[in-house]
N, C-alpha and C positions, 0 to 999 in steps of 0.2 A: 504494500500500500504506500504508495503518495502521496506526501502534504506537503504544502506551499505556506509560511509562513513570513511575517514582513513587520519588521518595525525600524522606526526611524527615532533620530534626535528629539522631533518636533512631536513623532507619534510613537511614546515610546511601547504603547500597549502592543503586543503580538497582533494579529490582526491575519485570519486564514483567509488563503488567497484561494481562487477558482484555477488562475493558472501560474506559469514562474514570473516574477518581475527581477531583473536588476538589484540586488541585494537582497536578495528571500533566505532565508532556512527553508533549506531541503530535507525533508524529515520521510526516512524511509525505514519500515518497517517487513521485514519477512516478505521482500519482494522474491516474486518466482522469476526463472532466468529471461523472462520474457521483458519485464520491467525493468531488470539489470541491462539487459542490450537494450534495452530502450534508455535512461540514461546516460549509459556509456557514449553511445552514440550522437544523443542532443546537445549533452553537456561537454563532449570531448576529454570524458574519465578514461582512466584506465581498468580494462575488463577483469584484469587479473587481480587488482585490488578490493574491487568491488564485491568480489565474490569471497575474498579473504576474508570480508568484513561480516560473510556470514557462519565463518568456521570457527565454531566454537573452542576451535584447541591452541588457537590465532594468541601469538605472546603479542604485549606491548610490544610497539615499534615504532619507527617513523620511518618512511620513504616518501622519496622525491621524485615526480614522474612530471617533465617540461615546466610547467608554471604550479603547477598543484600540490598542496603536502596533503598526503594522507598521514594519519594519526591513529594508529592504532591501541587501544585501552578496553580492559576488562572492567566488565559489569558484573554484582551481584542480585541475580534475581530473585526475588521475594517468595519463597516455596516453603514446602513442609522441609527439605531435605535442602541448605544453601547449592546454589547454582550458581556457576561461573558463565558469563557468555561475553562474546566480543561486539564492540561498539567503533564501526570506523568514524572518524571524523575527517572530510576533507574540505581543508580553504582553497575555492578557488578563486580565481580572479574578482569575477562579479556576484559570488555566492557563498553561501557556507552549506554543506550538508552532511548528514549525520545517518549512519547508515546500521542498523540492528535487526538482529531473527527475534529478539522478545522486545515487547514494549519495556522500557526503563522508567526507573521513579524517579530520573531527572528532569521528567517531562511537567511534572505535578511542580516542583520547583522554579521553573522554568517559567510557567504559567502564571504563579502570587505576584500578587500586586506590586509588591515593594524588588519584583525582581528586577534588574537591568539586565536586560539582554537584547540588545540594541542589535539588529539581523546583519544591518549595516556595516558596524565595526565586527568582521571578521575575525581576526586575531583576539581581540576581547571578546568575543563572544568563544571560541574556543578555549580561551583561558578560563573562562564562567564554566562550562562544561565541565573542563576538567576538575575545578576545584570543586564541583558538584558531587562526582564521581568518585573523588578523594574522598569528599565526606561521608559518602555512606562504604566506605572499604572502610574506613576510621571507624564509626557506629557500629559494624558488623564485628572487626577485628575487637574492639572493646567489649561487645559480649562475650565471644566468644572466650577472651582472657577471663572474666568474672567465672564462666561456668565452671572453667577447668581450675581459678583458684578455688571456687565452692567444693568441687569433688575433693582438693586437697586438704581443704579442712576437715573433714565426713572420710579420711581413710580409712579407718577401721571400721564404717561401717558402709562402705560401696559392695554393690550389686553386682550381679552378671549384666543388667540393664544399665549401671551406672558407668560398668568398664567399657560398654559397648560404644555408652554417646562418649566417651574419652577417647577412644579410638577414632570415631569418627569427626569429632575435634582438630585431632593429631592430624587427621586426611584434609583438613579446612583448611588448616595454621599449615600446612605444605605448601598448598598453592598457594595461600596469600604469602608468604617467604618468595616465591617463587616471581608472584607476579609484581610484590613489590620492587626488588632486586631489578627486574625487565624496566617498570614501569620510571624506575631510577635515572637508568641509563636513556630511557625515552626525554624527560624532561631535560637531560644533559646535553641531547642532541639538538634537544628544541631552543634551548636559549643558546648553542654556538651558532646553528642556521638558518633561524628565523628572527627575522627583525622584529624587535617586539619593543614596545614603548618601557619607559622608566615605572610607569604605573603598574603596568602587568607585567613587568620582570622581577617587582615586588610579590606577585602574586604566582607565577611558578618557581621564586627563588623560597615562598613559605610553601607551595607542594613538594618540594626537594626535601626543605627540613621534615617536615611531616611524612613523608615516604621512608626516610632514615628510620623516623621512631617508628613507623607502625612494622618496619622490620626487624629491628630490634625489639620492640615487644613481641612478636610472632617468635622471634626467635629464643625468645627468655620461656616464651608460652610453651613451648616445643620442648624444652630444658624440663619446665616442670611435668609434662606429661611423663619424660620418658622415667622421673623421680618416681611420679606418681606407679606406672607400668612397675617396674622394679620392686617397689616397695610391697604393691601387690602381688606380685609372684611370691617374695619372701614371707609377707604373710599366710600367702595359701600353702605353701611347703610347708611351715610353721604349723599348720592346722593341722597339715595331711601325717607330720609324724606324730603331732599331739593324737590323732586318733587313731593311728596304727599302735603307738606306745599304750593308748588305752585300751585298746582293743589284744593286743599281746599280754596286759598283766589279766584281764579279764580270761581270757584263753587259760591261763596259767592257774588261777584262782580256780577256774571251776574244774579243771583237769586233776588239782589234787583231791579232792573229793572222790571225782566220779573211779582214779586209779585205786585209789583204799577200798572203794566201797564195791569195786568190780573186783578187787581179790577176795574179799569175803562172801560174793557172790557167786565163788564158783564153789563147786561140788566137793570138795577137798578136808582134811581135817589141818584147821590154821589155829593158831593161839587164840584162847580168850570164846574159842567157836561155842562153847557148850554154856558158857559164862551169861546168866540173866543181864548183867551189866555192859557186855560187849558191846553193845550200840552207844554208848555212852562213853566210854573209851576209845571209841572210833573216831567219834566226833570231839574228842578232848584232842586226838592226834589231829584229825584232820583242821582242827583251831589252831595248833602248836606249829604246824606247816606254814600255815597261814600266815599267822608272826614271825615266824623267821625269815618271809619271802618281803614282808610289808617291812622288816627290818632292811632288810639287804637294799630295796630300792629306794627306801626311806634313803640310806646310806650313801647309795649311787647319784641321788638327788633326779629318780626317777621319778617319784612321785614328788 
């Protein structure tokens, strides 16, 4: 789908257009390859980027194709399960357009009143985007540290359900490591080859410092998972011999009984056999066993 979008100095409210004018946002969504050559071909895009911009496994980047940058940046989409997908951005000459296979909640931002996004100023209107896009990688990244500190306070009493969303954490705080690292070296490329005003060089020189941190949190986040992983193994060994050690003196406890009271059960003439009292003596021995064994591990620091 295509949309034509247009604001000015004078008019700064977005304002959807019927068709493209001279400074519009090109706003395209989950176009089929039909609407990509069509595009490609009006605007004089490049095909092969265009189509990047709907491959979901597309790292940050920037390339340069004659007068055109395209901009390459990951989105996270709002699901039950976080979703990574790619967003191109290309400045052209007379245009800006913005290219995605899922709709993004930059749009909703985009749209409030007190936004500036002036369709006109190109390069500022790119630099809005991205620091858009930053913020919700920052919002998402910040949860997802809270969750994995909360797991690490509740260790001793995590779940099979509780290791699993830690695990699945672990797989989040990957890619974000991964694509903040790309998305680094993207903005690095943008302020040495793109002329960009003193105002919005303040504005991806604070997405540079911010990329830094939200990688080094990712990566401190990543640190505590793998504390957390560890320490939960160690606990479950812990458990598994606490219960095999239980399960062994248990074993041991009822095996002497059952060995005394299976000799006097066989057919045999044994000590004590004809004795009204024998079963009383039996059980004096089989108690006096008993304490000598509750001694011994008592000893070993078994029990």
């Amino acid at each position: 789908m295509i949309t034509y979008y247009k604001s000015t100095l004078k008019q700064p409210r977005l304002k959807k257009l019927n068709k493209f004018q001279v400074g519009s946002w090109i706003n395209v969504i989950n176009p089929p390859h039909k609407e990509i050559n069509e595009i490609a071909s009006t605007f004089g895009l490049d095909k092969r980027n265009l189509n990047s911009g709907m491959d979901q496994n597309e790292l940050p980047r920037i390339d340069f194709v004659g007068d055109n940058t395209y901009i390459f940046v990951k989105i996270i989409t709002p699901k039950e399960k976080m979703e990574f997908n790619t967003v191109l951005i290309v400045i052209a000459d007379n245009f800006i357009l913005t290219l995605s296979k899922e709709p993004a909640d930059y749009m909703q931002d985009i749209f409030k009143k007190d936004s500036e996004f002036i369709s006109t100023q190109r390069v500022k209107c790119a630099m809005k985007l991205l620091f858009i896009i930053n913020q919700g990688f920052e919002n998402n990244t910040t949860s997802i540290v809270k969750l994995v500190n909360s797991k690490k306070n509740y260790l001793r009493k995590l779940k099979s359900k509780d290791v699993n969303d830690v695990l699945e954490h672990e797989d989040n705080l990957n890619t974000l490591v991964t694509t903040y690292y790309y998305t680094n070296l993207l903005y690095d490329r943008m302020i040495k080859k793109i002329k960009i005003f003193e105002a919005d060089r303040e504005i991806i020189e604070d997405l540079v410092i911010e990329t830094h941190q939200g990688y080094n949190l990712c990566r401190s986040s990543l640190k505590t998972i793998s504390h957390i992983r560890n320490s939960y193994n160690i606990m479950l060994s812990n458990r598994l011999n606490r219960v095999i050690t239980i399960l062994t003196i248990f074993t041991i406890f009822i095996s002497v009984p059952a060995a005394i009271s299976g000799l006097y059960g066989m057919n045999l003439v044994l000590p004590l056999a004809k004795n009204s009292m024998a079963f009383y003596y039996v059980l004096m021995m089989v108690g006096i066993v008993w304490l000598i064994f509750a001694w011994f591990f008592k000893k070993e620091d078994v029990l």
